[in-house]
N, C-alpha and C positions, 0 to 999 in steps of 0.2 A: 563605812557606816551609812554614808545616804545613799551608795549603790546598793543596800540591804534593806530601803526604803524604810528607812529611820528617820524622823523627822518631831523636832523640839516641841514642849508641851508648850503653846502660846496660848495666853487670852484671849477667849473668842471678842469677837470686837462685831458688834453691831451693824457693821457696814462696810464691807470692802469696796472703796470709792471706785478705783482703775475698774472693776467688773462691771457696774453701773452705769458706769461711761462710756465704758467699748461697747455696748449694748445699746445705747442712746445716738452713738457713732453709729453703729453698723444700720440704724432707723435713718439718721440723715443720708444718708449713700445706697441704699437698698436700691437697688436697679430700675426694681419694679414699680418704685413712687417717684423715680429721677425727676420727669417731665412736671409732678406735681406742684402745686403753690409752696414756696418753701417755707412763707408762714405756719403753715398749716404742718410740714414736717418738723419745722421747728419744735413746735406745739406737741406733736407726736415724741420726739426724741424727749422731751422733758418727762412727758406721761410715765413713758417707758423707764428712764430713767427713776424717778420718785417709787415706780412699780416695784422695779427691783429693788431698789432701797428698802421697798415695805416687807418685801420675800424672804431680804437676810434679817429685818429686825425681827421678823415673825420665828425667824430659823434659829437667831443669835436666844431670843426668849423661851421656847422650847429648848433648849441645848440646855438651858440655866434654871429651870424649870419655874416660870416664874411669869406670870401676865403683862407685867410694865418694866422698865425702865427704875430701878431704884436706886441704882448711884445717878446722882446729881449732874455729875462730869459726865459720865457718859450720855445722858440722856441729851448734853448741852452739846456735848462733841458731837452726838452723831444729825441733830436738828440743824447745828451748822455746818455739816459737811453735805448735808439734800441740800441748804440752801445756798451751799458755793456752787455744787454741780447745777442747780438751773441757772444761778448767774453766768455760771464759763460758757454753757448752752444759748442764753442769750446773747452773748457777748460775740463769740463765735460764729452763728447764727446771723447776725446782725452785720457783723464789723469784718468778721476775717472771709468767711466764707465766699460772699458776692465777689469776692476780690481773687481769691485764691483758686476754684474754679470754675473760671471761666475758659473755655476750652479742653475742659476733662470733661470724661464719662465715666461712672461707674460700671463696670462690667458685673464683679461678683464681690462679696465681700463673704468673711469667714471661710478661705481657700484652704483646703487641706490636701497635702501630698507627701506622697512617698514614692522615693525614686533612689533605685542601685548607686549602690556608689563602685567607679570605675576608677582605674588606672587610664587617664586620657592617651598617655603612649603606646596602649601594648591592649587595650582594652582589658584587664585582667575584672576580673570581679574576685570578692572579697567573703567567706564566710566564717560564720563563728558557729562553736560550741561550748561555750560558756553557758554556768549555770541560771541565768536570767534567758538566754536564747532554748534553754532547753523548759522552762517554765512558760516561755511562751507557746513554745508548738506544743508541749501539752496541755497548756489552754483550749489551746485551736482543736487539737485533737479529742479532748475531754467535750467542747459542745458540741460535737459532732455527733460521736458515738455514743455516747448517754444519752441521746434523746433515743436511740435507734436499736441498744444494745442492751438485757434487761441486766440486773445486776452489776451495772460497769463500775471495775475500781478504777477509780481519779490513776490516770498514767504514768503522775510524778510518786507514786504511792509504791507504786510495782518493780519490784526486787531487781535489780540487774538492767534493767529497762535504759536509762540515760545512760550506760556503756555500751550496750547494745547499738543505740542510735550513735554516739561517737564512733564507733567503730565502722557503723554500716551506712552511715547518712554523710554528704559532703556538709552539714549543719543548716544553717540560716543565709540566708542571703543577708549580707550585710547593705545595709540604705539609711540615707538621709529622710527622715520625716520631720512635716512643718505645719505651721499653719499661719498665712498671710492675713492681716486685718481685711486689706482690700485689691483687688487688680483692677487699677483703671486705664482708661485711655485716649492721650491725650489729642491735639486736633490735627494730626498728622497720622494718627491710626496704629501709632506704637503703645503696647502695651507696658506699664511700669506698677511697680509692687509698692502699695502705700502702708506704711507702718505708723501707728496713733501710739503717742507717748503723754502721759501725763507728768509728772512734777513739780516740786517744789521750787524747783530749781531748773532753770533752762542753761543748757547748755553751750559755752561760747570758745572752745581752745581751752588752752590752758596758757600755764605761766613760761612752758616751753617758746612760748611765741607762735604756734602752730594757727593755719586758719581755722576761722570758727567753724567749717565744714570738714577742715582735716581728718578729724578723728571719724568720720565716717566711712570715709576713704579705705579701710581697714580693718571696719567693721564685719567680723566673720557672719556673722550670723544672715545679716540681709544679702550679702554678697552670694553667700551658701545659697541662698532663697533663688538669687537672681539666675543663677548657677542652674539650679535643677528646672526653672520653668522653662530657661532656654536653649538649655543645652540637653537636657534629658527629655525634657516632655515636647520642647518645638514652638515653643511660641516665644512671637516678635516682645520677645519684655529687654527694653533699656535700659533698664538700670528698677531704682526705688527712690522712693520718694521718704523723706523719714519728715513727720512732724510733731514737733512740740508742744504741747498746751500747758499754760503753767495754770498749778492751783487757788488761781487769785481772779478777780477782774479788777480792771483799770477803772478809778473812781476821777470824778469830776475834778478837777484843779482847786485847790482852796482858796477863797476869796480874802482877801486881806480887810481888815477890819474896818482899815483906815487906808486911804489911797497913799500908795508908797511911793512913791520915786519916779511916781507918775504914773503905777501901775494899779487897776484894782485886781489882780489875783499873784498871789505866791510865787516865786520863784525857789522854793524851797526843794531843794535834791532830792529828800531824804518822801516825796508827796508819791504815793502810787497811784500811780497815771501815766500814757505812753505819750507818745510827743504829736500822735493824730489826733486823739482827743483834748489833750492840752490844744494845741493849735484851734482845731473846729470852736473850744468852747471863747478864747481870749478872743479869736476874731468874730467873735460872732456878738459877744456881750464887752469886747471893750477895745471897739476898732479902732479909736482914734489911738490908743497906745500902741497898737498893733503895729496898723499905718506908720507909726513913728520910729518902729521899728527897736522898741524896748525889749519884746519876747523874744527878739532874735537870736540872741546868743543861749538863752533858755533850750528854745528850740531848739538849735542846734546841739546842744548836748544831748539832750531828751531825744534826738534822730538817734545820734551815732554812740553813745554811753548811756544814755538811761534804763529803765526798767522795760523790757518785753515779756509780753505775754500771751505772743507763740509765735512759732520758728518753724520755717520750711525749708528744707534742703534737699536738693535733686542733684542724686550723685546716677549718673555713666557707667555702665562698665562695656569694656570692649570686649572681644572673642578672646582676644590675650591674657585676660585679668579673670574669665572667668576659668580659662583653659587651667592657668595656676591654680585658682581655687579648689576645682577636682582634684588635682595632684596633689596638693598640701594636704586635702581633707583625706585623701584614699593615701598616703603615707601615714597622717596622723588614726586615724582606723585598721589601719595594717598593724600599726605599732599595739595600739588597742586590744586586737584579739590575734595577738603573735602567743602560740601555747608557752605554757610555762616563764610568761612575762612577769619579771621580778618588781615587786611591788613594794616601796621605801615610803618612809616616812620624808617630807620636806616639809617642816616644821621651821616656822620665823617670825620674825617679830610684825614683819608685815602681812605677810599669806594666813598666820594664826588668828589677827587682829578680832576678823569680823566672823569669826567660824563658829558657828554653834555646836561644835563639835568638842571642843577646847576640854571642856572638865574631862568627859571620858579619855579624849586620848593624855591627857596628864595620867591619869588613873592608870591606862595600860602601858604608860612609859613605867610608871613605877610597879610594875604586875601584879597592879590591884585587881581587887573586882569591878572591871570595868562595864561587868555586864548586868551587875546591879544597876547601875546607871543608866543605862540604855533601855534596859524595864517599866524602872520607873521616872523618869525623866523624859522619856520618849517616847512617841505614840509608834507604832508598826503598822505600816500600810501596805493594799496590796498593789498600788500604783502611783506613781509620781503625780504630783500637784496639776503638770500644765496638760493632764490628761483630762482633765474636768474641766474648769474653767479659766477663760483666758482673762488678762486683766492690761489696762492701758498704761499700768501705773512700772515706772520705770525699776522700782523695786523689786518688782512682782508682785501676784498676788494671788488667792485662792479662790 
């Protein structure tokens, strides 16, 4: 169903935050302002940011047809989601940035490629003639010819035609396409693939015990990435960089009403604020408890357990790791467009969980009309989401 580019009726929502942000992001890193005062790009990534905010509330109110804002909630949601995005802007800007790169360069940000995917043993290449490969070359084919040919019928229209091309064409080249937030480079002159994540939620391991950078290690997607700039296109790229930005900022430490225990501010867990800002503000406004070494153990949890709000991880890979990579991906794409690949249901209690899929396929399990549902229930598009706009937010977004 979503390879038939089906895709669930949702609520337009006033503000797709992760798109506003990578937008605001790709302003701080732009090549061509690098050398610039970063106050001043600061300032810019905000603009920009607020711009596009303004873009989608203009787009979300034409969609609904309608001048303002007239639920209550929404109008409140989305004034406080512009106002978290220039605080993370400032915060970032301010606190993480100066720190973070020092010794990178931006090269290029919003990288897009596409590159063969091969068998690394035997170099084999791979193609398809599946009905999506066969709507793309006659796309390709159709804005060719129609500008140039009078009366041209659309090529997917024409009788016999996609037997013809299975028959007579070895198909599509099969290939990995992508699109990197940024390539920069660090003070050694190696190039690395940086990825911008927003959430709720920052990510630490899990309960398996794994380190908190484990799960990257594994990570198909940026590995794939790292894969095709170095192995297919030639360029020195080490690995990726993946970073974090959670949807909040760190606020000031709370002042206790009354001096406690000798302290005047909070030692409260539950306070959001990180253990640098904590720190800067108790030794700065209440040194002699400092000195005393009251905040100690505070601090120290607030380093190694408290609240973060943003995470950098720089994972490696070597020629080996990406070597496999090609091979898993050119086995797992072999298997993909192998003719007459039997197609099953694997339906569970876990993989069905989060599926927007779920009613129709009940429906077709019981040989309903399932395609009532897919009518009206579902919008039909002529292309997948991440062909339009890209988004920071770990969800995704549109």
């Amino acid at each position: 169903m979503f390879q038939e580019f089906y895709y669930p009726q949702l609520t337009a929502k006033p503000l797709e935050f992760g798109v506003a942000f990578h937008l605001a992001m790709e302003t701080i890193y732009n090549p061509d302002t690098w050398s610039f005062d970063r106050t001043v790009i600061k300032n810019a990534a905000i603009v920009q940011f607020v711009k596009k905010c303004e873009e989608q509330k203009a787009k979300y109110l034409q969609d609904n047809g309608t001048q303002y804002l007239t639920n209550e909630e929404v109008d409140t949601d989305y004034n406080e989601r512009v106002e978290l995005g220039k605080g993370m802007l400032e915060y970032y800007m301010n606190d993480v940035a100066p720190k973070v790169d020092q010794g990178w360069k931006p090269i290029r940000v919003e990288v897009e490629f596409l590159v063969p995917i091969q068998n690394p043993s035997t170099g084999e290449f791979l193609f398809c003639h599946c009905a999506r490969c066969w709507r793309t070359y006659c796309d390709y084919v159709d804005n060719v010819l129609e500008k140039d040919t009078p009366n041209w019928t659309p090529l997917v229209k024409q009788a016999g035609e996609y037997e013809i091309w299975k028959a007579r064409s070895p198909g599509l080249l099969v290939c990995l396409a992508g699109r990197i937030d940024m390539l920069a480079e660090d003070g050694d002159g190696h190039y690395w693939i940086v990825d911008w994540k927003t959430a709720a939620r920052l990510a630490r391991g899990d309960i398996s015990g794994q380190d908190k950078d484990e799960f990257l290690e594994l990570d198909d997607q940026i590995g794939s990435y790292v894969m095709a700039l170095r192995r297919k296109l030639g360029l020195d790229v080490r690995g990726f960089v993946y970073v974090e930005l959670k949807k909040s900022v760190p606020a000031a430490p709370q002042r206790n009403t009354n001096v406690r225990l000798g302290r005047m501010f909070s030692v409260n867990k539950q306070q959001a604020t990180d253990y640098e800002l904590y720190e800067a503000t108790v030794q700065k406004e209440d040194p002699l408890a400092y000195e005393a070494g009251l905040y100690d153990d505070h601090i120290k949890w607030l380093r190694e357990e408290g609240q973060r709000f943003h995470a950098r991880y720089q994972i490696m890979k070597t020629d080996d790791e990406l070597e496999e990579i090609e091979r898993n991906l050119f086995m797992e794409a072999k298997e993909m467009t192998t003719p007459g690949l039997p197609i099953y249901y694997s339906a569970g209690r876990f993989s069905c969980g989060f599926c927007a899929f779920r009613q129709p396929c009940i429906e077709k399990n019981r040989k309903g009309d399932y395609e009532f549902i897919l009518d009206n229930m579902f919008d039909k598009r002529d292309k997948h989401y991440w062909v339009k706009e890209v988004s920071t937010d770990t969800q995704g977004g549109e």
